[in-house]
N, C-alpha and C positions, 0 to 999 in steps of 0.2 A: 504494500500500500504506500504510494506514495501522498509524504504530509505536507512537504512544500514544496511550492513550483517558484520558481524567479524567473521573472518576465520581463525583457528587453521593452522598456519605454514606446521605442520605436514602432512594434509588433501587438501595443497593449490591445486596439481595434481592430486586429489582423481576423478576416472573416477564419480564418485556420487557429489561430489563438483563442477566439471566444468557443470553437466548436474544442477543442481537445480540452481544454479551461470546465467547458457543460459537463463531460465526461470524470472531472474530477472535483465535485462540487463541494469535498470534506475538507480540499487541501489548502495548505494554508498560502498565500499569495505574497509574493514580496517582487516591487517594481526594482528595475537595476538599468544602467546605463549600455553597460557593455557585459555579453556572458563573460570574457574574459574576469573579470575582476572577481567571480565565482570561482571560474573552473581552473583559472592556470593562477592560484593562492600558493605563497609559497608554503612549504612547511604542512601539508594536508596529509591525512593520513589514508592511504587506499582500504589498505581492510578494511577500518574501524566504517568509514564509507560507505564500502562496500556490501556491509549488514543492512544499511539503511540508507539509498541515494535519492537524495532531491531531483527533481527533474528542472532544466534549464529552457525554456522557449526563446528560441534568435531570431535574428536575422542576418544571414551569409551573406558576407558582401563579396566575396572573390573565391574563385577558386571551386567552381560549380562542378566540374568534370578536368581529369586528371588522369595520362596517360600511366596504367598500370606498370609496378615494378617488372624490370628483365627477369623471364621466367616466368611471368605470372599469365596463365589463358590456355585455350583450348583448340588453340588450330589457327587464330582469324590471325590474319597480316598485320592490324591495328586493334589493341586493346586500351579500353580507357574505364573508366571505376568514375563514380559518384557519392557520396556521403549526407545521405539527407540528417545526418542521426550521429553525434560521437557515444560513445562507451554502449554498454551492452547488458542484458537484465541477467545472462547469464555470467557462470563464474568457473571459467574452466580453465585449469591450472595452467598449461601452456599456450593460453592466451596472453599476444602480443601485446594489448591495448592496455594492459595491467603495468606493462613495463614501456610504453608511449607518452602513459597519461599522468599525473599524479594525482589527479580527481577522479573517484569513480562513478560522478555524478552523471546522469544525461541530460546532452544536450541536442534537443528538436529544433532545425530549422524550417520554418513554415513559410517562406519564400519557395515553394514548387516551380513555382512559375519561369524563376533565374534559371532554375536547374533542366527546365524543358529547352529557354533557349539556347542556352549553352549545348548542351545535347544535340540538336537538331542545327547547330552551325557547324560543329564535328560532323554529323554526317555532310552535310552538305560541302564539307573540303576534304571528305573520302571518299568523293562519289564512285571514286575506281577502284578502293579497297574493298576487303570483304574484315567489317567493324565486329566486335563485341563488348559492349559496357556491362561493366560489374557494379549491382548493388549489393552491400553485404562485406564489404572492406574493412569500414571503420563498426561495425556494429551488425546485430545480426537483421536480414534482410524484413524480415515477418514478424518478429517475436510482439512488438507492439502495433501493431497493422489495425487491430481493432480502435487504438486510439488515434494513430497518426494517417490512416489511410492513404500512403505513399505510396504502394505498390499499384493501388487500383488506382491513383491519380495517372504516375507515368506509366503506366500499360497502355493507356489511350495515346502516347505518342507514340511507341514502337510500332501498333496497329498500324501507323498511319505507313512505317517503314519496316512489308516483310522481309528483307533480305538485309536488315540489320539487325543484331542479335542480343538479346538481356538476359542475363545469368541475375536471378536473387538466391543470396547464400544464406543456408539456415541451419538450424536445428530443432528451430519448433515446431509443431503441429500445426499451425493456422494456416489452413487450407484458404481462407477467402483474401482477394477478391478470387480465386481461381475458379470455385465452387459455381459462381455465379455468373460467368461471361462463358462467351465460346473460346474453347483454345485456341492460342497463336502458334504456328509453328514457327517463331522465331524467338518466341518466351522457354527460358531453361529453367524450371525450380529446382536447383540444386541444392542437395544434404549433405553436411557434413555427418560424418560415420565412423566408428572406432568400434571395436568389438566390445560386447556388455558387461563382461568384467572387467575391462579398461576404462568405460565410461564411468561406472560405476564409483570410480573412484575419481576421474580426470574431469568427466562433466557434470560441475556441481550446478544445481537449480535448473538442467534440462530434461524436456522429457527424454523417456529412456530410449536407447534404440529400437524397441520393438515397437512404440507408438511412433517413430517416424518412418518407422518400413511401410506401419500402416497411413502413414499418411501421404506419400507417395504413391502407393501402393491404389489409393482411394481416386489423387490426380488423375495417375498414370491410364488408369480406366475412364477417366474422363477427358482423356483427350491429349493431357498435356507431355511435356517431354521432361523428362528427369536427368539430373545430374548426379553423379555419385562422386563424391568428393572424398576421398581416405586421405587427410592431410589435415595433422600429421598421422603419419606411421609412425608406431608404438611400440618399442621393445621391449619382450619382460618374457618371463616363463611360457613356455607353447604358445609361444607369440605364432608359432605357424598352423598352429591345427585352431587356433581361436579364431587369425582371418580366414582362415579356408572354411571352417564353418560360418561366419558372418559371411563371408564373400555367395559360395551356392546358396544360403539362404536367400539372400537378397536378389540373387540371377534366377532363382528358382520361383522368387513372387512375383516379381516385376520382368513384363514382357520386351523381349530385348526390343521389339522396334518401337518401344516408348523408351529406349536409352537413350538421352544424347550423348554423354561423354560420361568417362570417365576416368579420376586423377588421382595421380597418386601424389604426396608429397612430406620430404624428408621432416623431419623435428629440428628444427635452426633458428638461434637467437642472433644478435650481435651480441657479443661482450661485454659491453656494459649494460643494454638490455636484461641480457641474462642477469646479472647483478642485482639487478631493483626485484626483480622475481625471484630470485634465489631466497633474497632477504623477506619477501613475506609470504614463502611456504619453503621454510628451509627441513620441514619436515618429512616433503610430499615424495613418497618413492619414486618419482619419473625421476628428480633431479640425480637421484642412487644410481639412475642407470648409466649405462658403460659411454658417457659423454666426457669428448674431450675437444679443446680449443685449438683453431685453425683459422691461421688467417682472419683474425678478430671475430671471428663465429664460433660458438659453441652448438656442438651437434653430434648424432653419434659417430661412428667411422667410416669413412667411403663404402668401406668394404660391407657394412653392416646396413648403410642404405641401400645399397646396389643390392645387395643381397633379397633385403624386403621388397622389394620394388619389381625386381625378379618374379620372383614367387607371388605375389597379386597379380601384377601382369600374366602370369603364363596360366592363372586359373580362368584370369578373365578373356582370355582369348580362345575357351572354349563355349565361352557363351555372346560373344560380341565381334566385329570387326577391329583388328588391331589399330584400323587409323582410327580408332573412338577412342582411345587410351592414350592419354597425357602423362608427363612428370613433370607437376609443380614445383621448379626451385625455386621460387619467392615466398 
């Protein structure tokens, strides 16, 4: 539950601020100049936060769409990401945004509108490329979709461009707006995925892997095209018979010509990243595992990604075409 919301001045009459504002009519309201003077406070503590995050309503002045890191996508020539949304309602241990941020608070940008034109000027200066924009970057794609209505806002732009391509990354359940339109075949709902006694432990406050098989599981019958995202790969005791049963389960629910892709990608910090994490779950058994630092990244050993990477790939090439399998190095 969240009990206070801080709301940029700017944004107080924003027709997106009074509707998400309706939706939370217990919380308590505090006007502010600039989100910054909340979220980037120095000396703020993530966990203690983390128990209990305020939500932030803005307005984004810059930086609406952003060419994704080297290594990051799924086939297309040009990849670029969007962030309606900083931090994320989940809490799972080897998330980046823990060691980004030093607030775990969220913050909603309600200017949609920036973020459409910007979008649709990118396409229109790739009109030769084959694009894919990713939501789901800075926070997860869905998880608040019933309050912030982001996804069913820009879906209606991509309709307007089928041979340009949107990946939303999740882990939650919230099937709508999909439940309620006609599929696009240029919409990817993609799932992050880890085997259920790894999540178990690594993905704290998400639903469990079996309610997102079925929630996929529910699209995928309805039309749309799914993403299977395994990233990161996870090392630990039969780490190989734990993906090979999560891997045919998932091939065996989900009919392959509703796959669109799928990716695999290594467990990788930067160095001091890794540091700000280490320090607020210096308890958590991933950090135990056999990681060691290279060239300012902390990650397991070549030999021990290539390895898992190997072995997903060669199961899932008995149920997919090999050009549908990615490795995520970003």
């Amino acid at each position: 539950m969240i009990e206070t919301i801080y709301v940029e001045k700017i944004i107080k009459e924003h027709p997106r601020t009074k509707l998400i504002l309706s939706k939370l009519k217990k919380a308590k309201i505090i006007e502010i100049d600039r989100y910054g003077e909340i979220f980037n406070k120095r000396n703020q503590n993530f966990r203690i936060q983390k128990n209990n995050p305020d939500l932030i309503l803005a307005f984004k002045n810059e930086g609406y769409v952003l060419p994704t890191p080297e290594g990051f996508g799924v086939g297309s020539s040009k990849n670029y990401y969007f962030s309606h949304m900083f931090n994320c309602i989940y809490d799972c241990r080897y998330c980046f945004l823990q060691g980004m941020y030093s607030s775990a608070n969220y913050v909603i940008f309600v200017n949609f509108e920036d973020f459409d034109k910007e979008i649709e000027e990118v396409i229109q200066d790739n009109k030769d490329k084959k694009i894919t924009f990713f939501s789901g970057y800075d926070c997860d794609s869905l998880a608040l979709e019933n309050l912030t209505g982001f996804a069913k806002h820009i879906t209606n732009i991509f309709a307007k461009y089928p041979d340009v391509d949107i990946e939303f990354r999740t882990k939650s359940v919230q099937t709508e707006p999909f439940t309620s339109i006609e599929p696009l075949n240029n919409v990817i709902v993609a799932y992050s995925l880890m085997p259920n006694l790894m999540s178990k432990v690594l993905d704290n406050k998400t639903p469990s892997v079996l309610k997102r098989i079925n929630a996929m599981s529910h699209l995928a019958a309805k039309g749309w095209k799914i993403g299977l995202r395994f990233d990161p790969l996870i090392h630990g005791k039969n780490w190989e018979k734990l993906y090979k049963e999560l891997l045919e389960n998932i091939y065996n629910t989900i009919p392959a010509d509703s796959i669109h892709s799928v990716s695999f990608g290594p467990l990788r910090f930067p160095k001091e990243m890794f540091k700000d994490i280490f320090k607020l779950y210096p308890e958590t058994p991933l950090f135990s595992g056999p990681l060691s630092q290279h060239k300012g990244v902390v990650s397991y050993d070549l030999k021990i990604e290539e390895e898992m990477t190997s072995f997903c790939s060669n199961i899932t090439e008995n149920y997919i075409d090999k050009s549908q399998i990615f490795k995520c190095s970003a």
